[in-house]
C-alpha positions as CSV (number, residue, x, y, z in Angstrom):
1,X,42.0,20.4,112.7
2,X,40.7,20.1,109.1
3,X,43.1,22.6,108.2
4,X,46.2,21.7,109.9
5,X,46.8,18.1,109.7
6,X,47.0,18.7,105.9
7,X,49.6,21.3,106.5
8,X,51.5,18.8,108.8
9,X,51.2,15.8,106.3
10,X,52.1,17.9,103.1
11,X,55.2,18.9,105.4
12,X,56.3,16.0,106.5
13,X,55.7,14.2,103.3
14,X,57.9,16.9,101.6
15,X,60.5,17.0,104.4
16,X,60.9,14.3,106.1
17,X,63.4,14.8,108.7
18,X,64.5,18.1,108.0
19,X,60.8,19.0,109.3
20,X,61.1,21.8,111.7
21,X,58.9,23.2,114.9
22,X,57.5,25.3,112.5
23,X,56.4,24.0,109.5
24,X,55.6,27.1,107.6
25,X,59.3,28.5,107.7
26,X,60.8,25.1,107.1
27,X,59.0,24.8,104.2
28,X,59.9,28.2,103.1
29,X,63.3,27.7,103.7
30,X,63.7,24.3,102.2
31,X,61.3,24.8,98.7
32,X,61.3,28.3,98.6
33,X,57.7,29.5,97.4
34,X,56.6,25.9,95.6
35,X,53.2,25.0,95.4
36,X,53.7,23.1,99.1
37,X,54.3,26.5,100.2
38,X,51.3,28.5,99.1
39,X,49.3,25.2,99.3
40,X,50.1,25.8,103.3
41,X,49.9,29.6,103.8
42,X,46.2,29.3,101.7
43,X,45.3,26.5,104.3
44,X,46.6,29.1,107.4
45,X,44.9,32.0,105.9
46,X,40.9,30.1,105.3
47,X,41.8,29.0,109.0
48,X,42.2,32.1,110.0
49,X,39.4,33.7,108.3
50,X,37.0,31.0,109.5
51,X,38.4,31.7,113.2
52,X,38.0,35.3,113.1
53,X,33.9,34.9,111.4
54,X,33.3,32.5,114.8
55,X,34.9,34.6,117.2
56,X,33.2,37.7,116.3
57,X,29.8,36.0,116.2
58,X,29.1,36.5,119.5
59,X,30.0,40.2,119.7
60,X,27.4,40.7,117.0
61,X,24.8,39.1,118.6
62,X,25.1,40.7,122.0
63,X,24.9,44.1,119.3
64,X,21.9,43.2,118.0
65,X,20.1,42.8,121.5
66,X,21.1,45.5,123.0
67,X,19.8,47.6,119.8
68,X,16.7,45.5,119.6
69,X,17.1,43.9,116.4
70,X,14.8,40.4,116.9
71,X,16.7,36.7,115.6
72,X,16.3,36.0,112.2
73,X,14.0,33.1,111.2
């Protein structure tokens, strides 16, 4: 949520009604790459990166017990 509402209001701040579904290609299609641009696709990629270190935790820590590693203090 953190990441996307600034997405959204950067978007619709900079578009206004020509805002699009997706915000991503209207802003590329509308600025080209401007700093709203890469401003959004950084946003999107941390997102990303934070989802994937979350989802994955779990996997690992099933790893660890069935290889007997013990919990970290």
């Amino acid at each position: 949520m953190l990441t996307f509402m600034p997405i959204a209001a950067i978007g619709y701040f900079y578009l206004g009604n020509q805002l699009d579904d997706n915000i991503r290609q209207t802003i590329d299609r509308v600025g080209g790459h401007s700093w709203i641009s890469v401003t959004a696709q950084t946003l999107m990629t941390v997102h990303i990166i934070l989802a994937v270190i979350l989802m994955i935790n779990p996997v690992n820590q099933e790893a660890e017990k069935l290889m007997n590693i013990p919990p970290s203090e």
